[in-house]
C-alpha positions in Angstrom: 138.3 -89.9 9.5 139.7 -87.5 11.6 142.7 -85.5 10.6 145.0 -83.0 12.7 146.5 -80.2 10.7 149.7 -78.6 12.5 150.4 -75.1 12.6 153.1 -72.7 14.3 150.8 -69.7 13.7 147.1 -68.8 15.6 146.2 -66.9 12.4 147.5 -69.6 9.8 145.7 -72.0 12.2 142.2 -70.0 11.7 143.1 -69.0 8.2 142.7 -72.5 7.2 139.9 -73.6 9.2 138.1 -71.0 7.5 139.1 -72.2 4.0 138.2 -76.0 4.7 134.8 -74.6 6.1 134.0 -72.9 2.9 135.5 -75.8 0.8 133.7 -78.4 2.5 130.8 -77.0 3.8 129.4 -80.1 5.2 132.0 -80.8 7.9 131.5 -77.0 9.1 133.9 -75.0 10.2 137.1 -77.4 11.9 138.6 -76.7 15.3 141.2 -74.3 16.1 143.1 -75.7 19.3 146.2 -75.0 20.9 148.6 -77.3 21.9 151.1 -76.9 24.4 154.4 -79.1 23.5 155.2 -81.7 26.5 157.7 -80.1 28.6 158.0 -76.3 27.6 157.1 -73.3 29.9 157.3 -70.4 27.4 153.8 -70.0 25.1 155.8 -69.4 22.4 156.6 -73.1 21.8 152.6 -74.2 21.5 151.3 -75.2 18.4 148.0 -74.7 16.8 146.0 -77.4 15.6 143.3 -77.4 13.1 141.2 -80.4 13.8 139.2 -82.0 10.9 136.0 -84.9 11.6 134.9 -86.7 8.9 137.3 -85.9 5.6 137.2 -88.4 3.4 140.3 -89.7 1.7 140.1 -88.3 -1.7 140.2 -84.2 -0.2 143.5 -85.0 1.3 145.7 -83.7 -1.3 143.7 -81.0 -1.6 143.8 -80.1 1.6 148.1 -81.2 2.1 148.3 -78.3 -0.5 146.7 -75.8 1.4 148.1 -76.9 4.5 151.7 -76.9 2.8 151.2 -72.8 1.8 151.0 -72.2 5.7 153.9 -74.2 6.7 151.8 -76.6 8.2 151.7 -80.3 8.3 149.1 -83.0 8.8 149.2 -85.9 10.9 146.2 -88.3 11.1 144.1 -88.5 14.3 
C-alpha cells in the first residue's frame, strides 16, 4: 500500500522520513517530495510530501500519531 504523508515544513517532511526509516527498517528510508499546489506562483505555498511503499495496515496508527506531532496529515496513494 502506498501512503502520502502531508507536510507544510521541508524539515518536519525529512524529520519523519527518518523516523519511519528507523521504525520500519524494511521499507527504507521513504521519499521526501515537494509539491507545488495547482495554481500558486510563490514557493511558499508547496507542500512536502513523505511518500510511504508498502506499509501495511496495522502501522497506520502508529504512524497517524507521529504524523499528527508535525502537523501533518495522511492521505492514501
Amino acid at each position: 500500500m502506498s501512503v502520502l504523508l502531508v507536510f507544510g515544513e521541508r524539515d518536519d517532511a525529512e524529520e519523519v522520513a527518518e523516523t519511519l526509516g528507523e521504525w520500519f527498517p524494511s521499507l527504507g528510508v521513504p521519499r521526501v517530495v515537494r509539491e507545488t499546489l495547482a495554481g500558486e506562483d510563490d514557493a511558499e505555498d508547496a507542500q512536502w510530501l513523505v511518500v510511504v511503499e508498502g506499509m501495511d495496515d496495522g502501522a497506520l496508527a502508529k504512524v497517524d500519531e507521529l504524523v499528527a506531532r508535525y502537523e501533518g496529515w495522511r492521505e492514501a496513494g
